[in-house]
N, CA, C and O atoms as a Tinker XYZ file with bonds, in Angstrom:
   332  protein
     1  N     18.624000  -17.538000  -30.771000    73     2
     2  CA    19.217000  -17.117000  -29.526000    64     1     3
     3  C     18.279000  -16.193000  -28.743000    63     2     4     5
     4  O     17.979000  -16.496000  -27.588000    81     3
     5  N     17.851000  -15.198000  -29.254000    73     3     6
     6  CA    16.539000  -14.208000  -28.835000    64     5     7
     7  C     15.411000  -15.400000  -27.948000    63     6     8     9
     8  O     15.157000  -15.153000  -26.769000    81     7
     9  N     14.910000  -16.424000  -28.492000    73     7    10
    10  CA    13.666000  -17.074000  -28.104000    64     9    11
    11  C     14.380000  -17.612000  -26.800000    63    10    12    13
    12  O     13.664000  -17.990000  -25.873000    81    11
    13  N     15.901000  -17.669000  -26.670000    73    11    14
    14  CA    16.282000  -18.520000  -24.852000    64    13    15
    15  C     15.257000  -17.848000  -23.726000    63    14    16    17
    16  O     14.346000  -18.273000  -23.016000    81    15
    17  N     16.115000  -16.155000  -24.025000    73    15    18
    18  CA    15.262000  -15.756000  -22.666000    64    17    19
    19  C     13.969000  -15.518000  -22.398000    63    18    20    21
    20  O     13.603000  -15.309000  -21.241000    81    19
    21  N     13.304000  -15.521000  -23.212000    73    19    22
    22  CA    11.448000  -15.810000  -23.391000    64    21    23
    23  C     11.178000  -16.949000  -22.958000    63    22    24    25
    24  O     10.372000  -17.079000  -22.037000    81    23
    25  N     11.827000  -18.063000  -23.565000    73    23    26
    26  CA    11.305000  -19.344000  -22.747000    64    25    27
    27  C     11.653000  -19.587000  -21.679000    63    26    28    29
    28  O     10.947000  -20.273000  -20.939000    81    27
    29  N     12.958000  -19.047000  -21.253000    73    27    30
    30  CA    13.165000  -18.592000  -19.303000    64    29    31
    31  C     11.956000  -18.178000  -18.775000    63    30    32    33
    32  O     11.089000  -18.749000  -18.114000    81    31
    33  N     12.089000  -17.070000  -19.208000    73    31    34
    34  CA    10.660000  -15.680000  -18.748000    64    33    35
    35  C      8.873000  -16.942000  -18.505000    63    34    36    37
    36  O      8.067000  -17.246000  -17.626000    81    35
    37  N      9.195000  -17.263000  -20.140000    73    35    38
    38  CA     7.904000  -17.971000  -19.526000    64    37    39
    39  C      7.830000  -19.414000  -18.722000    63    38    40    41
    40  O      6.748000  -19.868000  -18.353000    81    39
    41  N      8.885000  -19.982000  -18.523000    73    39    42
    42  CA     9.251000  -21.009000  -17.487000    64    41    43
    43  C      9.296000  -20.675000  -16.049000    63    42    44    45
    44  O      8.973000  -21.500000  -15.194000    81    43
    45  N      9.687000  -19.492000  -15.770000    73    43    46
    46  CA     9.231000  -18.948000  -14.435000    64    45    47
    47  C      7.936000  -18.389000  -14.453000    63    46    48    49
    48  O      7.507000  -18.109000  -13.333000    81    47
    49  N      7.320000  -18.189000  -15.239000    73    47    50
    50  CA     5.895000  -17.940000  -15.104000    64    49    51
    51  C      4.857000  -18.924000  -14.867000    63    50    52    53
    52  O      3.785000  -18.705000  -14.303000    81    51
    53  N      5.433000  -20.485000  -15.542000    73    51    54
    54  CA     4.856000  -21.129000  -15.863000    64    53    55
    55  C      4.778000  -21.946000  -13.883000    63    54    56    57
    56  O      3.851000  -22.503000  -13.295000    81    55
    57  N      6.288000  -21.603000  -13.423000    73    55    58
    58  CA     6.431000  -22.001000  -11.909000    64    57    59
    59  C      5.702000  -21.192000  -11.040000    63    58    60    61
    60  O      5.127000  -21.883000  -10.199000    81    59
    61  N      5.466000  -19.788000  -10.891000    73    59    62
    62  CA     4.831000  -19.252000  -10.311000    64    61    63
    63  C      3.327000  -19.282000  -10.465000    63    62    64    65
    64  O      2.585000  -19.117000   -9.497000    81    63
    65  N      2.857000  -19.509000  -11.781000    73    63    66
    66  CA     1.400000  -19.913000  -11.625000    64    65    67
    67  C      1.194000  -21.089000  -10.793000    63    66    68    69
    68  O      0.209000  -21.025000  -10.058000    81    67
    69  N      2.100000  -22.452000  -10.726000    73    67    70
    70  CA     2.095000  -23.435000  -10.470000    64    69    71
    71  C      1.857000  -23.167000   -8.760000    63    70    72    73
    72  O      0.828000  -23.512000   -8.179000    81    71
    73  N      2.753000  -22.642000   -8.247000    73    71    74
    74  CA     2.908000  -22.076000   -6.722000    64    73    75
    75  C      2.053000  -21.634000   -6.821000    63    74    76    77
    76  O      1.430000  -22.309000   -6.002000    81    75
    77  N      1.150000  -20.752000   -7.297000    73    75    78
    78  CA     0.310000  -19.376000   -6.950000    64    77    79
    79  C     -1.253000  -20.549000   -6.813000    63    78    80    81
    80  O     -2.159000  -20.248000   -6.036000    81    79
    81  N     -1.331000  -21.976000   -7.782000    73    79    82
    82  CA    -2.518000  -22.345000   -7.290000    64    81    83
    83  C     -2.496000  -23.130000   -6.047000    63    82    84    85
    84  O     -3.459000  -23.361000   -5.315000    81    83
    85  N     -1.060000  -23.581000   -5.872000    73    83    86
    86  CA    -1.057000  -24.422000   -5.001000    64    85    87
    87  C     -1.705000  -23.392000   -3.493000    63    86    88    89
    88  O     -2.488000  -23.777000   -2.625000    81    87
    89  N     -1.129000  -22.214000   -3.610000    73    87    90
    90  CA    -0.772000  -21.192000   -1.942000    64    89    91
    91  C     -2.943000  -21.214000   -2.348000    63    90    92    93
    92  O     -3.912000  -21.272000   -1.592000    81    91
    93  N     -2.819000  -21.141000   -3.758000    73    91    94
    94  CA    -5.056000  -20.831000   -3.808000    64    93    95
    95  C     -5.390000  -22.202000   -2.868000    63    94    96    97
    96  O     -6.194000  -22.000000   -1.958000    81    95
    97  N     -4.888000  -23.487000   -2.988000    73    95    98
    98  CA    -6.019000  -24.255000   -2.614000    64    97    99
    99  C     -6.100000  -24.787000   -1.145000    63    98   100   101
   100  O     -6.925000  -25.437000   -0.503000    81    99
   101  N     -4.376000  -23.993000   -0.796000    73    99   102
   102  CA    -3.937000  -24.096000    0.494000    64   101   103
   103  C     -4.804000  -23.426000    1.664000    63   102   104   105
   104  O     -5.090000  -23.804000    2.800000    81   103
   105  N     -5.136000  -22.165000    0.849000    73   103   106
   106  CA    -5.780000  -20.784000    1.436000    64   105   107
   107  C     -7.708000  -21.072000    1.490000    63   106   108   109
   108  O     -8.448000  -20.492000    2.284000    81   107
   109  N     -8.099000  -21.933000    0.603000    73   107   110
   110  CA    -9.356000  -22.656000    0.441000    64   109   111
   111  C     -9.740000  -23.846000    1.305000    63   110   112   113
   112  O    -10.894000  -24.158000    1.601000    81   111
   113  N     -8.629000  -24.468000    1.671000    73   111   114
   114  CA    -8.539000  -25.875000    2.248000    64   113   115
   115  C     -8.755000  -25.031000    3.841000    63   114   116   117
   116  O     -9.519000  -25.599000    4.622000    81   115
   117  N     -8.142000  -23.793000    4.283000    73   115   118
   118  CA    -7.623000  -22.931000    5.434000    64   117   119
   119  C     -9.608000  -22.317000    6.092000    63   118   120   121
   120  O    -10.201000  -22.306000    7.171000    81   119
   121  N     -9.892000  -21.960000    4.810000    73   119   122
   122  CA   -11.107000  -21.239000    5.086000    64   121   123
   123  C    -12.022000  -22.258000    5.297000    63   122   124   125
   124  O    -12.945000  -21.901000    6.029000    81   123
   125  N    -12.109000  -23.827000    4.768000    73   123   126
   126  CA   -13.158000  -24.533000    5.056000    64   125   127
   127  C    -12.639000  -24.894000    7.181000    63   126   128   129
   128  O    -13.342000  -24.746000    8.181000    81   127
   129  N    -11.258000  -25.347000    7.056000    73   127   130
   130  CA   -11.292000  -25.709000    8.120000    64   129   131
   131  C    -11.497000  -24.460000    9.170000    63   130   132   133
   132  O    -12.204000  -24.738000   10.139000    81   131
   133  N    -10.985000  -23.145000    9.112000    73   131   134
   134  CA   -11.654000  -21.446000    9.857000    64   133   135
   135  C    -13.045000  -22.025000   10.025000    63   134   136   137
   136  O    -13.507000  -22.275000   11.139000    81   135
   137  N    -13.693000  -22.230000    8.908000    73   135   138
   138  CA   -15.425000  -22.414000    9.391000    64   137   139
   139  C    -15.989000  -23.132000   10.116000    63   138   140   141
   140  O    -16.977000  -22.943000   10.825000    81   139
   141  N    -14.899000  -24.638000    9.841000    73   139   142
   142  CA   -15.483000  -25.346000   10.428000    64   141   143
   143  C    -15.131000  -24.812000   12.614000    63   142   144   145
   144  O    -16.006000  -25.046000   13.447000    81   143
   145  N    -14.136000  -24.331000   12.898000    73   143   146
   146  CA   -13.776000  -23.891000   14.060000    64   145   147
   147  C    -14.433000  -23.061000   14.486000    63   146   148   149
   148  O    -14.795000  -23.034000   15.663000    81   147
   149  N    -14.799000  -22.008000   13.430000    73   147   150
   150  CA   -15.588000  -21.020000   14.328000    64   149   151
   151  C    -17.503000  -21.632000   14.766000    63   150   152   153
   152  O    -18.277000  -21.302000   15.665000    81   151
   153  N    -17.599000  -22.472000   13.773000    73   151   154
   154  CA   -19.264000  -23.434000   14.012000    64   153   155
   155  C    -18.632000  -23.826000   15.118000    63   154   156   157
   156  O    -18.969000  -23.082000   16.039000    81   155
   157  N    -17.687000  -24.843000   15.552000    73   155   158
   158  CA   -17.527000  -25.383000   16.852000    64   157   159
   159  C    -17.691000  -24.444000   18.188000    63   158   160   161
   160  O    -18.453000  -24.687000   19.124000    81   159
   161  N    -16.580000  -23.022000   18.040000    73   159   162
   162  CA   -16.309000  -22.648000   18.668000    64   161   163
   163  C    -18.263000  -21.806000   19.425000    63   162   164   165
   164  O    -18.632000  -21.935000   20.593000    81   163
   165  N    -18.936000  -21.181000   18.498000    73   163   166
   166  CA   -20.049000  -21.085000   18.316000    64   165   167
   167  C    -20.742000  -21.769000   19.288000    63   166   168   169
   168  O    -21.201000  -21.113000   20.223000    81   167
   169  N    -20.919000  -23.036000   19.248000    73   167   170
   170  CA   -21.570000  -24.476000   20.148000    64   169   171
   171  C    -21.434000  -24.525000   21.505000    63   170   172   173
   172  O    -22.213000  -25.160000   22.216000    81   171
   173  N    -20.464000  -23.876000   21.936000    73   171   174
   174  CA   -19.889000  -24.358000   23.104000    64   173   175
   175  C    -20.208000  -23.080000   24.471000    63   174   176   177
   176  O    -20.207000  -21.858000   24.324000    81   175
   177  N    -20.394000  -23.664000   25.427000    73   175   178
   178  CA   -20.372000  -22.626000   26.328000    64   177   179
   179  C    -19.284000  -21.497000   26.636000    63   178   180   181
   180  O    -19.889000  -20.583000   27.198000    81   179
   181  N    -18.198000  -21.241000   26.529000    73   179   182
   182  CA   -17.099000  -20.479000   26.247000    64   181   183
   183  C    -17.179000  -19.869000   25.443000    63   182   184   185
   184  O    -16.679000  -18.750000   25.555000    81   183
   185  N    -17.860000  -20.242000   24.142000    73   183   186
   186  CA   -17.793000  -19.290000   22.570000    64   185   187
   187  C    -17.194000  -17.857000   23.337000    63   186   188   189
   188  O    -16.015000  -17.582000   23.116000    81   187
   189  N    -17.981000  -16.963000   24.217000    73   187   190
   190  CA   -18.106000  -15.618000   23.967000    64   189   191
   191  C    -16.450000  -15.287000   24.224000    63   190   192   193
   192  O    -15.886000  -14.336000   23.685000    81   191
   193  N    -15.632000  -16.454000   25.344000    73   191   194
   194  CA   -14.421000  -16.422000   26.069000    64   193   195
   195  C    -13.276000  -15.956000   24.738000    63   194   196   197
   196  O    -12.577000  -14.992000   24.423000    81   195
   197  N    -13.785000  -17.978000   23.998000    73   195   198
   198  CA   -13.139000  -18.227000   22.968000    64   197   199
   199  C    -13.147000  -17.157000   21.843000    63   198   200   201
   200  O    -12.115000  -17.132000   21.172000    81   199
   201  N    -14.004000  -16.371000   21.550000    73   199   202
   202  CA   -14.405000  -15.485000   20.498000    64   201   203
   203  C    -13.321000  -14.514000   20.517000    63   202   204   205
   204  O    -12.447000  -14.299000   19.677000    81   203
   205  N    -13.644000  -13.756000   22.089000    73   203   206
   206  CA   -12.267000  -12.444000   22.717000    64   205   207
   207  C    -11.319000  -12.898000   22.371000    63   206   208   209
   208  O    -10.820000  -12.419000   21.353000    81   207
   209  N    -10.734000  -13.864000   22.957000    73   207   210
   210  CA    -9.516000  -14.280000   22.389000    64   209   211
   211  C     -8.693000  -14.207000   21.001000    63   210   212   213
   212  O     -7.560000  -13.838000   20.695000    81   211
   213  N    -10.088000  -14.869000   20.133000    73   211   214
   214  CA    -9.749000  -14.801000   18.873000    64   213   215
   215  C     -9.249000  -13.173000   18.126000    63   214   216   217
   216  O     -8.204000  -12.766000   17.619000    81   215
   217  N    -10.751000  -12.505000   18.412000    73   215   218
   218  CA   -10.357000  -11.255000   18.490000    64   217   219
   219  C     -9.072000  -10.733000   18.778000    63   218   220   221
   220  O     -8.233000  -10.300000   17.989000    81   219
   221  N     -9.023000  -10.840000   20.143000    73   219   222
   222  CA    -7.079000  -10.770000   20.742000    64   221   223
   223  C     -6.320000  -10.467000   19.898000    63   222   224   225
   224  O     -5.778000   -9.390000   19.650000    81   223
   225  N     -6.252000  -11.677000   19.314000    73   223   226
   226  CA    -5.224000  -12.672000   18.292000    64   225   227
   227  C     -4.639000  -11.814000   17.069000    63   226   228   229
   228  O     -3.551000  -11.327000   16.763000    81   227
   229  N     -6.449000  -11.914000   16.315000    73   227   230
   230  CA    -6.308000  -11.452000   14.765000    64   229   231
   231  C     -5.991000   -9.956000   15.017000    63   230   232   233
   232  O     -5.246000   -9.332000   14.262000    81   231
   233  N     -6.684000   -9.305000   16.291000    73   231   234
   234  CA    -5.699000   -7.547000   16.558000    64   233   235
   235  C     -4.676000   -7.831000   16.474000    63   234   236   237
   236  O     -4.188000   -7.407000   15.427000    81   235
   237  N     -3.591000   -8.720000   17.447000    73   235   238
   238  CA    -1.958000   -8.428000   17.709000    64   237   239
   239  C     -1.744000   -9.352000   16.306000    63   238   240   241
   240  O     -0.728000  -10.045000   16.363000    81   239
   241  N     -2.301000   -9.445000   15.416000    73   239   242
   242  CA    -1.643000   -9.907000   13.869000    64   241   243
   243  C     -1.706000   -8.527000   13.133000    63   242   244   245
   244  O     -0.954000   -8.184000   12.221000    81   243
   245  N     -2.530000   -7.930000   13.571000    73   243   246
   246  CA    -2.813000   -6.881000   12.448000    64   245   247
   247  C     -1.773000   -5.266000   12.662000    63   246   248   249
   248  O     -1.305000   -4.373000   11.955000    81   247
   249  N     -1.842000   -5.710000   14.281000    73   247   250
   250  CA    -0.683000   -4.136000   14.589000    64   249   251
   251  C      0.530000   -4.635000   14.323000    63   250   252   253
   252  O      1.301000   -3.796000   13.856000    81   251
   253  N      1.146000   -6.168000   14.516000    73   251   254
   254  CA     2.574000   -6.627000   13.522000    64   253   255
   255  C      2.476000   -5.975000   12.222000    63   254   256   257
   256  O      3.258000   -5.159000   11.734000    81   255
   257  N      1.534000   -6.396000   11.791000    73   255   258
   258  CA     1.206000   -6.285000   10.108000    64   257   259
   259  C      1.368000   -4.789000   10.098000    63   258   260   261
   260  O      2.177000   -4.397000    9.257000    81   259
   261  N      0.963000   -4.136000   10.614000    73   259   262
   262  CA     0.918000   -2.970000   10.504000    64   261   263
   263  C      2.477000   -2.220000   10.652000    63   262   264   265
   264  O      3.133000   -1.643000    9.784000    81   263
   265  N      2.740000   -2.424000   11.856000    73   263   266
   266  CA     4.326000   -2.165000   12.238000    64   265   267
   267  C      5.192000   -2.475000   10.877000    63   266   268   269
   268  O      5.647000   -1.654000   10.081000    81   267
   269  N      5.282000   -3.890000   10.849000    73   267   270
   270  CA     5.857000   -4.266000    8.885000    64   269   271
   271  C      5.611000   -3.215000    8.297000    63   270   272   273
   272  O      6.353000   -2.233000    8.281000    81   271
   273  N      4.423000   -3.327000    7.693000    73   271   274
   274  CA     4.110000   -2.086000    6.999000    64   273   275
   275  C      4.612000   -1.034000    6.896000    63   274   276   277
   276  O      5.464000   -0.846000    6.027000    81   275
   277  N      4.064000    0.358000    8.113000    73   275   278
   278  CA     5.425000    1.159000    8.258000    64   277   279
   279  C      6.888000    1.266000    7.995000    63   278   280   281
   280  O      7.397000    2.242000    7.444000    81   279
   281  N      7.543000    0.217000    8.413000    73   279   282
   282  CA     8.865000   -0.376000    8.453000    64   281   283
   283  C      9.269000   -0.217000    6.978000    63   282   284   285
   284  O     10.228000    0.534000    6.799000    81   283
   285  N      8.568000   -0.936000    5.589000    73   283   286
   286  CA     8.309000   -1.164000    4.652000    64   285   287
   287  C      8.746000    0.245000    3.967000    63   286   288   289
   288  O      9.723000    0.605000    3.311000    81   287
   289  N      7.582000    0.858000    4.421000    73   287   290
   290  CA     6.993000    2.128000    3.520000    64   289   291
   291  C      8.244000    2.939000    3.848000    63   290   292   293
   292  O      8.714000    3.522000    2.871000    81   291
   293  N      8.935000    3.119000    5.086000    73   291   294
   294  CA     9.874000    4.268000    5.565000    64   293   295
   295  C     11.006000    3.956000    4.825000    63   294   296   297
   296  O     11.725000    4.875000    4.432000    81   295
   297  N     11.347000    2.479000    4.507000    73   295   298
   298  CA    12.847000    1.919000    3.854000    64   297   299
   299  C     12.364000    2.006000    2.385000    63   298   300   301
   300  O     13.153000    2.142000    1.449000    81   299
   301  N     10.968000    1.916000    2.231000    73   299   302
   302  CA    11.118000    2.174000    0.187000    64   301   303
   303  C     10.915000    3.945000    0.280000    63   302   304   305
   304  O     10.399000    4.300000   -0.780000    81   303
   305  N     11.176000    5.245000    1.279000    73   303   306
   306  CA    10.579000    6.372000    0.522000    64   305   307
   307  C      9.581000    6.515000    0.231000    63   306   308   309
   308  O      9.399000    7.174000   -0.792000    81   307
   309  N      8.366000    5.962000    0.992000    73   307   310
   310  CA     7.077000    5.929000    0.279000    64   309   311
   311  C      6.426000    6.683000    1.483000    63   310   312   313
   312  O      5.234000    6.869000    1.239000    81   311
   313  N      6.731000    7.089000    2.478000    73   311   314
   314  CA     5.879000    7.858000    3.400000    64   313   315
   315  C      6.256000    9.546000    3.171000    63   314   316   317
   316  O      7.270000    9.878000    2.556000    81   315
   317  N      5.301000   10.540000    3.749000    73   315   318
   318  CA     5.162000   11.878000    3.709000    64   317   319
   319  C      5.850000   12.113000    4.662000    63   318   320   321
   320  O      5.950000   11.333000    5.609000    81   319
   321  N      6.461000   13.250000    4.582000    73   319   322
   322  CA     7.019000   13.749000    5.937000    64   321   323
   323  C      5.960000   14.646000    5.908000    63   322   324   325
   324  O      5.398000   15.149000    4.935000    81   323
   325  N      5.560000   14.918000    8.266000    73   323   326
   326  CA     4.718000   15.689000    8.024000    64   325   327
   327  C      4.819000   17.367000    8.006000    63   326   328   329
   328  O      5.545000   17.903000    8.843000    81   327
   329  N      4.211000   18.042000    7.209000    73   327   330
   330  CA     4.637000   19.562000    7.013000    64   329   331
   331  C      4.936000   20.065000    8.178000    63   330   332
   332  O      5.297000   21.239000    8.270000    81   331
């Protein structure tokens, strides 16, 4: 009876590795095609247009990300109040 929930335990482990290579080759498959866009983007007379933009982009991802973050940290108790 003891060995059920171990072989649970390691049956969801065994699913999350499964997921965890799939999101790896998803994230590999992501970076060849990134390269191949930014070589294009590179080529072209616009690059410098296209580039800002990009820039733009990956900023207003990162101050979301960031905002989350905060959001995160204030609802787990994990930020300082300041003195």
């Amino acid at each position: 009876m003891a060995d059920a929930p171990e072989n649970l335990i390691f049956e969801y482990l065994r699913r999350l590795d499964s997921k965890l290579d799939r999101v790896i080759e998803d994230i590999g498959d992501l970076k060849i095609r990134m390269t191949a866009v930014e070589e294009r983007l590179a080529r072209t007379d616009v690059a410098i247009a296209n580039l800002e933009l990009s820039i733009a982009g990956v900023n207003r991802r990162i101050d979301r990300v960031e905002a989350r973050l905060d959001r995160i940290e204030r609802r787990l108790d994990l930020v300082e109040l300041p003195h």
